[in-house]
N, C-alpha and C positions, 0 to 999 in steps of 0.2 A: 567879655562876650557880648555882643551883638545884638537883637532877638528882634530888634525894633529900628526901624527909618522909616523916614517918608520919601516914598518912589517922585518921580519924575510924571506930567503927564507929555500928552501927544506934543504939545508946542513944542516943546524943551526938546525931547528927542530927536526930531525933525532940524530944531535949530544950530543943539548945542553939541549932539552926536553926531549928527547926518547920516540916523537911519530912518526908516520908514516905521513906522512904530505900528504896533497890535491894533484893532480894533478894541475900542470899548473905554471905561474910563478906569481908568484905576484910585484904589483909598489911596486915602492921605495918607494912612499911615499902615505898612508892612508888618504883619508879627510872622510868627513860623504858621507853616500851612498856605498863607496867601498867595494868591498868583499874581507878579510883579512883573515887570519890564526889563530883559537882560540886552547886555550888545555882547555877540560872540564874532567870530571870522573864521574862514579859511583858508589855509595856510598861507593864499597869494590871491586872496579874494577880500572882498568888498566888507563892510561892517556890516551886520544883520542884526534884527530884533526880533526878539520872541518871547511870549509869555511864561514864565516857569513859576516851581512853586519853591518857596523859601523854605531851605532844608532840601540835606542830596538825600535823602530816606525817606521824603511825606511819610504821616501817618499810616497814608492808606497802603503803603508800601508794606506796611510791617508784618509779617503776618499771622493768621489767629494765636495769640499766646504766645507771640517773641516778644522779647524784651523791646522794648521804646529808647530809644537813642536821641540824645538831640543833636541835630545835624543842619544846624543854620551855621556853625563855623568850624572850618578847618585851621590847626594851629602849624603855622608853616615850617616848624620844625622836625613835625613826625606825620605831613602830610603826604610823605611819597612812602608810609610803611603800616596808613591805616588801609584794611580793606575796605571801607567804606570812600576813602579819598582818591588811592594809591592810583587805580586803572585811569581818572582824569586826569590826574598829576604827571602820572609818564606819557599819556597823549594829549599835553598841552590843549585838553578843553579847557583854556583860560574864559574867562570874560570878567564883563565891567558890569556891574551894578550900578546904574544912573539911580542916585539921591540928590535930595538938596538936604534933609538933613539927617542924622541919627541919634536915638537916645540911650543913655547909659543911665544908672542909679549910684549918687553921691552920697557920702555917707559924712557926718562933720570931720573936720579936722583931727579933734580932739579926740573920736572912735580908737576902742581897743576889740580885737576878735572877741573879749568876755565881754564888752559893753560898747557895740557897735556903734549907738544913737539910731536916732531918724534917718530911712532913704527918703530921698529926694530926686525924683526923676529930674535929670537935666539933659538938654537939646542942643547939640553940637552943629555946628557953620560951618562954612567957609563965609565971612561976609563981603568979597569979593567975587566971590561967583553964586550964579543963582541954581547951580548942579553939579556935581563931583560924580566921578566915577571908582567904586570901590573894586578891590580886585576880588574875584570868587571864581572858583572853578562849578562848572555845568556839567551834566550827564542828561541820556537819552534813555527814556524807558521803552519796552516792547511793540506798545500802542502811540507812541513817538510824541509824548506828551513830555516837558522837560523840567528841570529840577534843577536848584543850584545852592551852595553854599560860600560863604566867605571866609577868606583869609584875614588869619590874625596873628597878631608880633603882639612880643614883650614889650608894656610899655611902662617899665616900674621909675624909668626917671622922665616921662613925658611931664611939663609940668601944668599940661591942662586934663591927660590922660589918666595919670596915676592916681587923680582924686575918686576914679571912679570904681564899684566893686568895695563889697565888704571888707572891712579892715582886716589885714592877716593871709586875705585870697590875692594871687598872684594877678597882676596887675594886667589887663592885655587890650589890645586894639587891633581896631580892621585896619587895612592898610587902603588911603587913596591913592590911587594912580596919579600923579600930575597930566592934565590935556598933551601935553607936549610927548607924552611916556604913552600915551594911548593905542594908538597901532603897533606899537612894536610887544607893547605887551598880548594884544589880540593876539600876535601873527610868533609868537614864541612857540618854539616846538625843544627847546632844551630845559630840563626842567632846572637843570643847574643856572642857567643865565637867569631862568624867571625867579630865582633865588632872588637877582641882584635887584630885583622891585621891589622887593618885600621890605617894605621901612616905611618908620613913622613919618606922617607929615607933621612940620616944622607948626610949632607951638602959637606961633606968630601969626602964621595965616589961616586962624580958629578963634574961633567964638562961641562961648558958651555960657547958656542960663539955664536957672529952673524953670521945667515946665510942667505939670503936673500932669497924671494919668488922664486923658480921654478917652475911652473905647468906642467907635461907632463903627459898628457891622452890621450893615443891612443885609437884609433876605438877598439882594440880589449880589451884590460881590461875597457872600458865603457861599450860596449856590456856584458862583462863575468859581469860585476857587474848588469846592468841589470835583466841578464839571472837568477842571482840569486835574488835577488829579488821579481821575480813571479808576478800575477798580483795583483792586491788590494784586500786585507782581510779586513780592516777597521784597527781602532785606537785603540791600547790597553790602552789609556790614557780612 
């Protein structure tokens, strides 16, 4: 599971997507609730950006005394049967999530589910490129403020993947899109084709170290994530 990356800012977007990107600056680094940087399209149109907030349910979504769902990933195999996923999944709101990198927690080698050891936040590359695009599907709320989660695969014989996640919990990863796969995944309205993205990237073209927890949330991207947000629509679970 997902929960953390570091978004993309204006330069990157402009260069390496070729969209015109949001106003404003965004954190270095993404957790659930933040409002980050998506490229979605339509159907025979152009790449777009827009601000959304990570998780298709925000908080503020849920409402007074519903249960809290965490909704930063969808797992691609019962993503066309959750009510929470289903209606993007069968109207191909695909998009791409522009990161340069994301964080998982490592556990040693030697971890058993009854004596796990130490996590270890560690920070996943590509160290050939300076931005990758993950795949996530998007939704629109009432007040047209937008929301997105990420797609995730089994990744139990990945062998930079599998180290990550408590010992015993099923192994899993976000899926990157290769550049080359970029538009045609935007521009998919079959959900069975967008099946055929759904796969790991190759072990080789990844880099990974420890990198330890930093939290830095200022007043003003709390507030801007907030602001997007809007007030409580209810739960699309």
């Amino acid at each position: 599971m997902c929960t953390n990356y570091a978004p993309v800012q204006q330069r990157i977007l402009r260069e390496i997507f070729g969209v015109e990107p949001p106003p404003g600056i965004y954190p270095q680094e993404t957790w659930p609730d933040y409002a980050a940087p998506i490229v979605h399209a339509a159907p025979d149109g152009p790449r777009q950006c827009a601000l959304a907030t990570f998780g298709m349910v925000p908080r503020k979504r849920t409402p007074p005394g519903g249960r809290r769902y965490d909704t930063t990933n969808a797992r691609s195999e019962t993503v066309g049967e959750k009510p929470t996923f289903a209606p993007a999944w069968r109207h191909g709101q695909l998009c791409l999530v522009p990161a340069s990198a994301f964080y998982e927690y490592a556990y040693p080698e030697d971890g058993t589910p009854e004596h796990p050891g130490k996590a270890e936040r560690w920070k996943i590359w590509l160290p050939d490129a300076p931005a990758f695009g993950i795949a996530g599907l998007w939704r629109t709320w009432p007040d047209q403020t937008l929301s997105f989660t990420m797609l995730t695969v089994n990744a139990e014989t990945h062998p930079v993947l599998r180290r990550m996640h408590r010992p015993g919990a099923e192994k899993r990863s976000i899926v990157i899109v290769p550049a080359s796969d970029w538009d045609n995944w935007l521009h998919c309205r079959n959900p069975e084709l967008a099946r055929s993205f759904l796969r790991l990237y190759p072990a080789e073209g990844m880099a990974a170290a420890p990198d330890p927890v930093v939290r830095v949330a200022t007043e003003k991207t709390t507030r801007a994530s907030k602001d997007l947000d809007g007030p409580g629509e209810g739960s699309a679970t």
